[in-house]
C-alpha positions in Angstrom: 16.2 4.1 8.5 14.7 0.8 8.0 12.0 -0.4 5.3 9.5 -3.2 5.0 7.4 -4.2 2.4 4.5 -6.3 3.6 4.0 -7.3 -0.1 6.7 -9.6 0.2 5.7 -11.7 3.3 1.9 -12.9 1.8 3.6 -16.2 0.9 5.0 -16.7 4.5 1.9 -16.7 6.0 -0.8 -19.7 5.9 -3.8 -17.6 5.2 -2.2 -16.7 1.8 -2.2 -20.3 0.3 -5.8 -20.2 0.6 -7.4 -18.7 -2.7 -9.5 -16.7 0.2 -6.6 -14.6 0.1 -5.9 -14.3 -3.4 -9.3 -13.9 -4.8 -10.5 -11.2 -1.9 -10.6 -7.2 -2.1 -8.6 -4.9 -0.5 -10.1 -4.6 2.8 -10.8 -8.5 3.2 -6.8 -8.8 2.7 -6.3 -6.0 5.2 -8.3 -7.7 7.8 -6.5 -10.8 6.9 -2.8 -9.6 7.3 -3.8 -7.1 10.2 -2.2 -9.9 13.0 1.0 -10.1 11.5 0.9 -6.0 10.9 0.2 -5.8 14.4 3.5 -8.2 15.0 5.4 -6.9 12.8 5.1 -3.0 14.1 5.4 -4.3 17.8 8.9 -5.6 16.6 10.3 -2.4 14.9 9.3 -0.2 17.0 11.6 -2.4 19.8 14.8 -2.7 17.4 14.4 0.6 15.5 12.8 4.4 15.7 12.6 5.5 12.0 11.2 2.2 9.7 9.1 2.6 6.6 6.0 -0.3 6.2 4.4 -0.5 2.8 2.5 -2.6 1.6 -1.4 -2.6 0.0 -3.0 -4.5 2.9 -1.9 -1.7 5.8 -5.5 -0.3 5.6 -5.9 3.5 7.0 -8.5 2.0 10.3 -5.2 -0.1 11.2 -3.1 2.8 10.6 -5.5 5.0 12.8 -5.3 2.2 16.0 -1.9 1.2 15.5 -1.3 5.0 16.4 -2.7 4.9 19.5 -0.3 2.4 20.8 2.7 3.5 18.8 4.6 6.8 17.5 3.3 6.1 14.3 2.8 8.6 10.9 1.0 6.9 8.6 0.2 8.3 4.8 -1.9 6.9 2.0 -1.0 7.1 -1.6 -3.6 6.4 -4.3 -4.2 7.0 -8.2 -7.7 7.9 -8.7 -7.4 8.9 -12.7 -4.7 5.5 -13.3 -3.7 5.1 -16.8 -1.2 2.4 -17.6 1.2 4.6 -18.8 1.8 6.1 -15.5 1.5 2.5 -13.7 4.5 1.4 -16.1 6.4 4.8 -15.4 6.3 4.8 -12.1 6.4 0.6 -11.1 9.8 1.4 -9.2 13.2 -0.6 -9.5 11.4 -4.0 -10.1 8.5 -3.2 -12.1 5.9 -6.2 -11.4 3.7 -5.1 -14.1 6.1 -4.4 -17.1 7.5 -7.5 -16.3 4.4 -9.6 -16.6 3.8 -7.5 -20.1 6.8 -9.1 -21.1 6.7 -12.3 -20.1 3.6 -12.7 -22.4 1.2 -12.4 -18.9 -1.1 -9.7 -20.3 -4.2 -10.9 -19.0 -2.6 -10.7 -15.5 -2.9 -7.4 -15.6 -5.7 -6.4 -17.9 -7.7 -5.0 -15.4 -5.1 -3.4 -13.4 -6.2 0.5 -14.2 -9.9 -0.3 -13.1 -8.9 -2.3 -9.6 -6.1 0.2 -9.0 -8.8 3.2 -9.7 -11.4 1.1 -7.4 -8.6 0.1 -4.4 -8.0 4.2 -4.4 -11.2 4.9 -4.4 -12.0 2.4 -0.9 -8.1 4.2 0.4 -9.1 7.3 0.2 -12.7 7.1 1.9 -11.0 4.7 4.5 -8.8 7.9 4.8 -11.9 10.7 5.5 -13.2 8.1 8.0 -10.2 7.5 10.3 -8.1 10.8 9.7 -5.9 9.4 7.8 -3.6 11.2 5.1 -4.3 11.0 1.6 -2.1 11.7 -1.8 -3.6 11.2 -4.6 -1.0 10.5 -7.5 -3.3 12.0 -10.3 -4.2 15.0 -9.3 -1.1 16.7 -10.6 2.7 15.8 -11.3 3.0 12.1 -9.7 6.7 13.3 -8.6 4.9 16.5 -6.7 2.4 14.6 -4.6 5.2 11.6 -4.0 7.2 14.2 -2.6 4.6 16.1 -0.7 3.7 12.2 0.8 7.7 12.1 1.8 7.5 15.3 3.5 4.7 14.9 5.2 6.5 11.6 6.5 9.6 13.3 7.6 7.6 16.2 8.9 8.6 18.9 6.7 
């Protein structure tokens, strides 16, 4: 199995150097990056069968018409009641945000609970709109729903 993290190609791309790109919400960078989604699914799914995407700009509309062209399960993750305890806990193997704490970059991520409880918020109504599937981080143990998100991924 094969992963991708979309986060990491924003630099690649010419839209990104634009403060357009920096500066715009969730869906504007979705709309943005949605060519080079389309290009880079069209490409996995000719090298590869099983292949993880991630990444905060795959939006759930793109998800929903990516489908129709290609064998494609999609799932959502959001915190809706963020604290950033939990962000800090659960930041993965290179923790962005800790990081930034500690490299005296506070202010970088002052405001990281409130756009991180607004993002969900858009994710999860993007989700009712185009049948998309929706975990919701704070509803109960964080582990439980990421693992409920796996399964329903593997089809379990």
């Amino acid at each position: 199995m094969y992963a991708f993290c979309c986060d990491f190609t924003y630099d690649t791309y010419d839209f990104t150097k634009q403060n357009k790109f920096k500066k715009a919400d969730i869906i504007e960078k979705g709309e943005l990056y949605y060519s080079k989604l389309q290009e880079l699914v069209f490409n996995i799914a000719r090298q590869t069968e099983d292949c993880v995407i991630e990444g905060e700009v795959i939006l759930p509309r793109h998800a929903a018409e990516l489908s129709k062209l290609y064998d494609i399960r999609a799932c959502f993750l959001g915190l809706s009641n963020p604290t950033m305890e939990t962000i800090l806990n659960y930041g993965g193997h290179f923790n962005w945000v800790k990081s930034k704490i500690t490299n005296g970059m506070e202010e970088e991520v002052a405001d990281l609970v409130e756009r991180t409880k607004h993002r969900s918020k858009i994710i999860k109504d993007e989700c009712s709109k185009y049948t998309q599937s929706y975990f919701d981080l704070s509803n109960s143990d964080y582990d439980k729903q990421q693992q409920l998100a796996l399964n329903y991924l593997l089809h379990l």
